[in-house]
N, C-alpha and C positions, 0 to 999 in steps of 0.2 A: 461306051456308056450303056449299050444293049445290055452287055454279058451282065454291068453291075445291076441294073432291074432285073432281069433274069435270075442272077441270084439270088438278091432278095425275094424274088415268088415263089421260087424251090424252098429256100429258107421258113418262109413262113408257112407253105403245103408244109413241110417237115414236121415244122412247130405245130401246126390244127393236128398232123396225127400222131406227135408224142401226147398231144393233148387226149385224144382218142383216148389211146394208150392208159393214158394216166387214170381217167376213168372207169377202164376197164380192168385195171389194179387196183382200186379201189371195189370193186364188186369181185373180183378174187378174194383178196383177204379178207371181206364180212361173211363169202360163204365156206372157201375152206374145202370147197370140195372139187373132186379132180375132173369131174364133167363138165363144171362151169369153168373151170381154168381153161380146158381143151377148147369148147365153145367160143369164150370172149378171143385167147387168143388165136381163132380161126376167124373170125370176125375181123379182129385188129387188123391183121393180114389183109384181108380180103380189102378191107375199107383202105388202109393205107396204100396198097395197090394200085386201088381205084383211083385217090387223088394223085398219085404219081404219076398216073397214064394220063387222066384228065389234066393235069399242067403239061406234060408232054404235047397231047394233042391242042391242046384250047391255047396255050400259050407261046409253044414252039413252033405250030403247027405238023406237029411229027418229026421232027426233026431230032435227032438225039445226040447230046453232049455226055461227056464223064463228068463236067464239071455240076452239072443239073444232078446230078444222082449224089455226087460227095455235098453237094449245098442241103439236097435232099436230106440225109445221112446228117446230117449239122444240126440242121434244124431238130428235130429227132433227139438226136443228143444231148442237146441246149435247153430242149422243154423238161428230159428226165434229170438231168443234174441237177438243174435250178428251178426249174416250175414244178414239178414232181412231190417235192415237197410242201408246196402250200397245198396241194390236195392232199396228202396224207397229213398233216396238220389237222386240214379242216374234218378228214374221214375219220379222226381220231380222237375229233371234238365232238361230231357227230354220235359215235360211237360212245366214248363216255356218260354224255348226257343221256341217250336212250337209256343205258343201263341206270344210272342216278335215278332216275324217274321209275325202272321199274322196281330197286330196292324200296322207296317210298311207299306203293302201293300196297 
């Protein structure tokens, strides 16, 4: 029963930083330029990192599985297939409407 909460914690740290992720790809492609790409995803890294060590520590107590990294790795995966999209949806609704608004004026 351990391992199955255990995985869901990995699973959903995955999911908070495909979510990262996703909004850091959303600030890529409104600027388009290659210092911000280099930046955010130095960033991503770094932050996703971070919650993977901090679930390591705070919830394993240091302790390390493969299985916590492939959950990790899921989760991740799981937010860019399928949540991925309703942020570029919304960054593309976003993005329309600015522009609508500035033809008007």
């Amino acid at each position: 029963m351990r391992a199955v909460v255990l995985s869901f914690v990995f699973i959903l740290a995955g999911f908070l930083s495909g979510t990262i992720y996703s909004i850091f790809s959303l600030l890529r492609r409104a600027s388009k330029n290659i210092i911000v790409t280099f930046v955010t995803d130095l960033v991503w890294c770094i932050l996703a990192g971070f919650v993977y060590i901090l679930c390591v520590f705070k919830v394993e107590s240091g302790d390390f599985a493969f299985f916590e990294t492939l959950c990790f790795a899921f989760g991740i995966v799981f937010e860019i297939i399928f949540v991925q999209n309703i942020f570029a949806s919304f960054g593309k609704w976003v993005y329309n409407h600015k522009h609508k608004k500035g033809e008007e004026q």
